[in-house]
N, CA, C and O atoms as a Tinker XYZ file with bonds, in Angstrom:
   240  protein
     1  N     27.381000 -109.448000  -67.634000    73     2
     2  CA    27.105000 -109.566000  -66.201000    64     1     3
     3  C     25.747000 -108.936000  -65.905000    63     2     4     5
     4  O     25.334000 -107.996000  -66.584000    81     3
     5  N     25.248000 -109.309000  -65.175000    73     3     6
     6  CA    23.481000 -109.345000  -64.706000    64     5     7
     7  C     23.139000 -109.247000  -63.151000    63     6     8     9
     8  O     23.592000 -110.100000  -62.388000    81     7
     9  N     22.787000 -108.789000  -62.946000    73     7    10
    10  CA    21.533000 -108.882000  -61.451000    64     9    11
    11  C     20.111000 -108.945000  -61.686000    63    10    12    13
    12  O     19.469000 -108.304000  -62.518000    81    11
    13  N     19.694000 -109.803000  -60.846000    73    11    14
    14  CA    18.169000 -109.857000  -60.931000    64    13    15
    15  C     17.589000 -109.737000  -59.773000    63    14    16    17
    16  O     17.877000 -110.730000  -59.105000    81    15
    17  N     16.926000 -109.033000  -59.208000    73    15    18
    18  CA    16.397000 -108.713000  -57.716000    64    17    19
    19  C     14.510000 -109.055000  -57.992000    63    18    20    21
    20  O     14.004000 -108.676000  -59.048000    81    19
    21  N     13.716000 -109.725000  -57.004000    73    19    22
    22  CA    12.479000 -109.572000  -57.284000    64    21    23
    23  C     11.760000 -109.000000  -55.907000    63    22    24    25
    24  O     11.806000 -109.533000  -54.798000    81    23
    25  N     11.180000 -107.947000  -56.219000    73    23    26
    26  CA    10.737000 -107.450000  -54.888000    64    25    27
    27  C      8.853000 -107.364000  -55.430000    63    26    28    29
    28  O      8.250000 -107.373000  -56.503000    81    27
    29  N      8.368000 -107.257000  -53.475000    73    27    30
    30  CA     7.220000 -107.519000  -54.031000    64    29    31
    31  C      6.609000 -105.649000  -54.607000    63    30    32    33
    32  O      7.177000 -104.689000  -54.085000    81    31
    33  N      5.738000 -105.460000  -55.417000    73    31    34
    34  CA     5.347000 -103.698000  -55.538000    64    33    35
    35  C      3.412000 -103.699000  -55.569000    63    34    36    37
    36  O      2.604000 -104.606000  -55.765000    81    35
    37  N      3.238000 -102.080000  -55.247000    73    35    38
    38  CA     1.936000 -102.003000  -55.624000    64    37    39
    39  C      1.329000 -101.879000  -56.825000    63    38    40    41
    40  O      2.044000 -101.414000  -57.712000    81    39
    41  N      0.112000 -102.187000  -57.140000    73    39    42
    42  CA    -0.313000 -102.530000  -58.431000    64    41    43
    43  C     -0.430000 -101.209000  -59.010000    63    42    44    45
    44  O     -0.728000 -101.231000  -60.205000    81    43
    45  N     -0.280000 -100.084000  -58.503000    73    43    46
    46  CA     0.074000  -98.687000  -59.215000    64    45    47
    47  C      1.662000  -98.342000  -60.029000    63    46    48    49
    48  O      1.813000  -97.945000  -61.185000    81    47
    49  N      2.752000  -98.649000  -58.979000    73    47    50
    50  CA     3.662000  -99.303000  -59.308000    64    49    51
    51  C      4.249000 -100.467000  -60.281000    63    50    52    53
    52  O      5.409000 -100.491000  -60.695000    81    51
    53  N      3.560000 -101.126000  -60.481000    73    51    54
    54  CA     3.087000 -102.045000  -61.216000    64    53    55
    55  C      2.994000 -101.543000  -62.619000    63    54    56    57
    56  O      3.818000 -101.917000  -63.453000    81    55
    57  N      2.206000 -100.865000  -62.865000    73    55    58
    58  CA     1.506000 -100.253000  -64.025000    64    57    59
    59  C      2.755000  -98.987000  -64.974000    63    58    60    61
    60  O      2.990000  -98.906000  -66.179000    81    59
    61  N      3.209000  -98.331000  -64.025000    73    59    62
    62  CA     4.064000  -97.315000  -64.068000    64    61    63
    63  C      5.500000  -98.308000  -64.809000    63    62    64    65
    64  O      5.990000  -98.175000  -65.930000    81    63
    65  N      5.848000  -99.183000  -63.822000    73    63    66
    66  CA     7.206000  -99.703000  -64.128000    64    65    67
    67  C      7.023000 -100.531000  -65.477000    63    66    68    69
    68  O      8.096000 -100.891000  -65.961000    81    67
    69  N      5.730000 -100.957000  -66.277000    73    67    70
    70  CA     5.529000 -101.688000  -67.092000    64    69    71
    71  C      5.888000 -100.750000  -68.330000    63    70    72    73
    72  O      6.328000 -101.117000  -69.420000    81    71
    73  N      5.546000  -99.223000  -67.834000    73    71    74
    74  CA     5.869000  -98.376000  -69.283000    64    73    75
    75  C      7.340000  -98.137000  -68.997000    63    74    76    77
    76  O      8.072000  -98.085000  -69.986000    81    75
    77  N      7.658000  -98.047000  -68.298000    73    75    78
    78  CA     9.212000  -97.571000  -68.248000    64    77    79
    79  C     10.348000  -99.331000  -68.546000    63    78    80    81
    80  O     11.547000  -99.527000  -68.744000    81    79
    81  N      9.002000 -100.334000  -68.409000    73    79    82
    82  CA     9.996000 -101.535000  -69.229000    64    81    83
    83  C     10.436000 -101.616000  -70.385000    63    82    84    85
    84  O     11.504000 -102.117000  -70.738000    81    83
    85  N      9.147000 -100.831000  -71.409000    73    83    86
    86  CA     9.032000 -100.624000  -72.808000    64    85    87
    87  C     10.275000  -99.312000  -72.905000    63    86    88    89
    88  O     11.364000  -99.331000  -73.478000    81    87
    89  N      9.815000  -98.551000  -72.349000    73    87    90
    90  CA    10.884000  -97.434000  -72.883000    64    89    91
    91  C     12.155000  -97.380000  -72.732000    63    90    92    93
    92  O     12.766000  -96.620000  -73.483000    81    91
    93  N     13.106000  -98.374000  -71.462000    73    91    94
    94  CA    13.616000  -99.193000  -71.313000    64    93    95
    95  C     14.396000  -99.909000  -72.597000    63    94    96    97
    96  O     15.419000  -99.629000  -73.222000    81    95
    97  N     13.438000 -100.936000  -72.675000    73    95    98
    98  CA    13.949000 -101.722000  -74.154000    64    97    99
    99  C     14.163000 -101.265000  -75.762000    63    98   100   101
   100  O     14.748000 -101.842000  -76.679000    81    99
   101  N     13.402000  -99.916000  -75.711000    73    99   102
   102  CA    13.733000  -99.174000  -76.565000    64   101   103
   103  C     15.241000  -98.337000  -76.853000    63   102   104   105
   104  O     15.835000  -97.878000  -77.829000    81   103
   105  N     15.514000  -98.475000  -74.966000    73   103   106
   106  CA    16.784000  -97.131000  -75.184000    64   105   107
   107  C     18.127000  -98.373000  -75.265000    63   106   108   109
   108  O     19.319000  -98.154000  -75.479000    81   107
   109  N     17.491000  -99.603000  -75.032000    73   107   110
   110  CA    18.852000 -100.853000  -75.206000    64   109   111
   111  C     19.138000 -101.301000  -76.606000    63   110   112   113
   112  O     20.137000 -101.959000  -76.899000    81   111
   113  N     18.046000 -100.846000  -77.623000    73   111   114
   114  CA    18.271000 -101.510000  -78.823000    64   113   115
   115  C     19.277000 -100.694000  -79.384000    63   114   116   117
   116  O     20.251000 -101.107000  -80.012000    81   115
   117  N     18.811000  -98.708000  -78.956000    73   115   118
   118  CA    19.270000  -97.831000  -79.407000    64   117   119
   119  C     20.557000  -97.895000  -79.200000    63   118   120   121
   120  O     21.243000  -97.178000  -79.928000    81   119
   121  N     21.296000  -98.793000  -78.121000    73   119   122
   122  CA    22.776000  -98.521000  -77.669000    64   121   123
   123  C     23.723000  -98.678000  -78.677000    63   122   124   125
   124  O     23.376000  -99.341000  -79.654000    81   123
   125  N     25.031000  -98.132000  -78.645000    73   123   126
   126  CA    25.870000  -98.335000  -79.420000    64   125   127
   127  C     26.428000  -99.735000  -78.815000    63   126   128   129
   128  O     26.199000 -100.188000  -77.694000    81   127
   129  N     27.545000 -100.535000  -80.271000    73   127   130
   130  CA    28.009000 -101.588000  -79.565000    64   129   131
   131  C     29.321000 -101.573000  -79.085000    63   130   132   133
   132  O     29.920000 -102.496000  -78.533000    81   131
   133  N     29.851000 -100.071000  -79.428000    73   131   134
   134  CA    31.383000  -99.949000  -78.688000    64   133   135
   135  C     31.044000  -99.415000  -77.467000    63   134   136   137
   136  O     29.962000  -98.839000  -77.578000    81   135
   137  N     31.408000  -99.360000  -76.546000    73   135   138
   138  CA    31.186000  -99.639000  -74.970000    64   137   139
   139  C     31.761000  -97.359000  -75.015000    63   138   140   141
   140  O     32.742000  -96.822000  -75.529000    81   139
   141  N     30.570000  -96.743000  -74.225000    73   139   142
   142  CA    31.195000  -95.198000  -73.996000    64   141   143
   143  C     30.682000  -95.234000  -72.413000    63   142   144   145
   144  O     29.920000  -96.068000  -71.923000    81   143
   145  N     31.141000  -94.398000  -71.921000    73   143   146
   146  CA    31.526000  -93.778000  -70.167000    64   145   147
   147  C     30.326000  -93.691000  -69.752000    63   146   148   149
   148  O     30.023000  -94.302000  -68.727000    81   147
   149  N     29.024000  -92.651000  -70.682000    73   147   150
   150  CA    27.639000  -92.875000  -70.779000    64   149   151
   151  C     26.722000  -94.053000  -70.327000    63   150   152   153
   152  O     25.772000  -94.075000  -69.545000    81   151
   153  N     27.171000  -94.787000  -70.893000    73   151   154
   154  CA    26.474000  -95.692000  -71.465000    64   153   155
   155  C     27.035000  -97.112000  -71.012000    63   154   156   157
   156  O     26.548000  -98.018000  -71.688000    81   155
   157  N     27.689000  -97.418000  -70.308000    73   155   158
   158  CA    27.837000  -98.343000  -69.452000    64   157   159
   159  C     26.956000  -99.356000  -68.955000    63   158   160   161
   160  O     26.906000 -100.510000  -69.380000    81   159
   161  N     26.264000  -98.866000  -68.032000    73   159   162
   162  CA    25.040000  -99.579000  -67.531000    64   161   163
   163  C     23.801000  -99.303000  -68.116000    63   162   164   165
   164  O     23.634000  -98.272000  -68.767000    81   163
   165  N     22.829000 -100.212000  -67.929000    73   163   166
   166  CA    21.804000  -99.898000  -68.214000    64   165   167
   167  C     20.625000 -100.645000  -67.511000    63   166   168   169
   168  O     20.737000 -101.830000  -67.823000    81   167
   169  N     19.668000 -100.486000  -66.790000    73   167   170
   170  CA    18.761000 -100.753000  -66.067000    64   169   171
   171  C     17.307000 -101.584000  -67.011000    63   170   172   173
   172  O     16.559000 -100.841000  -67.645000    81   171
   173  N     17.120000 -102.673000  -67.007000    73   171   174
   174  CA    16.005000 -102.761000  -67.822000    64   173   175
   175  C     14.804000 -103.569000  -66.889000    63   174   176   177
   176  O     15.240000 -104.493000  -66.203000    81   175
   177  N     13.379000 -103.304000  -66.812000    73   175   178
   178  CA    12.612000 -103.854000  -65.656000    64   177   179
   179  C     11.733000 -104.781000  -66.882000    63   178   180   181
   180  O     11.435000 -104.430000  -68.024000    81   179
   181  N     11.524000 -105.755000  -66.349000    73   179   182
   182  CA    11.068000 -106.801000  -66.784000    64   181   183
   183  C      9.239000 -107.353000  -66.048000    63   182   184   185
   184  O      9.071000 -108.340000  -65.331000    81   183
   185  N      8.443000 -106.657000  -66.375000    73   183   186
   186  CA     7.342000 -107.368000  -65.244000    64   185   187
   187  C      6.699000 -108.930000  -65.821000    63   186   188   189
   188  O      6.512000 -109.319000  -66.974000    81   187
   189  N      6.505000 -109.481000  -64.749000    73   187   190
   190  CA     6.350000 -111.600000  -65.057000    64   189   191
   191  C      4.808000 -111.345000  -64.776000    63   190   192   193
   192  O      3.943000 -111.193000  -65.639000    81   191
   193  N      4.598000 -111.326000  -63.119000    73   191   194
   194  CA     3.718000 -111.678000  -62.789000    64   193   195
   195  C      3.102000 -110.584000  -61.982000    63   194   196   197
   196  O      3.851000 -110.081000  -61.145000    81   195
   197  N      1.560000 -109.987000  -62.086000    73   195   198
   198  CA     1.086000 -109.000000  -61.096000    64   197   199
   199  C      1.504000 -109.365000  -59.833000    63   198   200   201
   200  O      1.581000 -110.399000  -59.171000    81   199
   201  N      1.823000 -107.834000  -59.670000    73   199   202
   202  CA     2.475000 -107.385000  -58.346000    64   201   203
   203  C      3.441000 -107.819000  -57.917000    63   202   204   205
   204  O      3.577000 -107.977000  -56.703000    81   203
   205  N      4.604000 -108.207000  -59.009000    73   203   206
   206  CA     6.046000 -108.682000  -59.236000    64   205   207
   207  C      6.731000 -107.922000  -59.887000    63   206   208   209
   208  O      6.419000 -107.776000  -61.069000    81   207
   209  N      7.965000 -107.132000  -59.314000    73   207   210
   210  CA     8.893000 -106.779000  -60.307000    64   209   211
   211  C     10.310000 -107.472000  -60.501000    63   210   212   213
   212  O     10.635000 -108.103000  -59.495000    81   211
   213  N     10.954000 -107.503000  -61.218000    73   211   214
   214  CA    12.243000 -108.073000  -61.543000    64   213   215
   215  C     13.015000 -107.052000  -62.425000    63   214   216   217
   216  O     12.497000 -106.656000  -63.469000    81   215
   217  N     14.025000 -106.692000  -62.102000    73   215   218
   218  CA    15.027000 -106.164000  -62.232000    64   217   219
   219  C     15.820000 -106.687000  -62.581000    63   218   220   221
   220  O     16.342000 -107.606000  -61.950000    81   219
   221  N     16.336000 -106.136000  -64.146000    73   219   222
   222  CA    17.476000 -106.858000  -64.383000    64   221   223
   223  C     18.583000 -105.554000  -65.309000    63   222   224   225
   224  O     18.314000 -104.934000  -66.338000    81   223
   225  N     20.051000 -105.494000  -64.301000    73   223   226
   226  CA    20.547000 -104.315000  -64.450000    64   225   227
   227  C     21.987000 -105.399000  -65.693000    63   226   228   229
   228  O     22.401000 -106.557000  -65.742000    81   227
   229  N     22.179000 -104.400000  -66.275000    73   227   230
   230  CA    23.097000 -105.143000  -67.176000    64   229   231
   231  C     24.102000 -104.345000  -67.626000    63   230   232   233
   232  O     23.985000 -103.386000  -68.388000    81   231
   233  N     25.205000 -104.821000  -67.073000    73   231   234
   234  CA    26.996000 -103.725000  -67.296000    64   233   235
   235  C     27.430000 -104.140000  -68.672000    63   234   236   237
   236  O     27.476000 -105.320000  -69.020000    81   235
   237  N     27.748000 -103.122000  -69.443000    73   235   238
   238  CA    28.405000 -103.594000  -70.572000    64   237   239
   239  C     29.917000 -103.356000  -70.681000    63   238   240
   240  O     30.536000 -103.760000  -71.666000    81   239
């Protein structure tokens, strides 16, 4: 299950949320695949297009 929200952000914002996409996708590879209380959700930001963010939150 997924959400995807696109809101518009500033290009400082922008820049910021692009490292926290990477570090992000780093902490999803790291997940375990048996499901813990922790570790449930996980938030991962995706940037497409300047001064676009997309959000995509993902329940396990």
């Amino acid at each position: 299950m997924y959400h995807i929200s696109v809101k518009k952000i500033k290009e400082k914002e922008h820049e910021n949320n692009f490292i926290k996409a990477k570090i992000n996708a780093k902490k999803l590879k790291k997940f375990p695949k048996k499901k813990s209380k922790r570790q449930k959700s996980a938030v991962l930001l995706v940037n497409i297009i300047s001064g676009y963010n997309i959000v995509i939150e993902i329940h396990f």
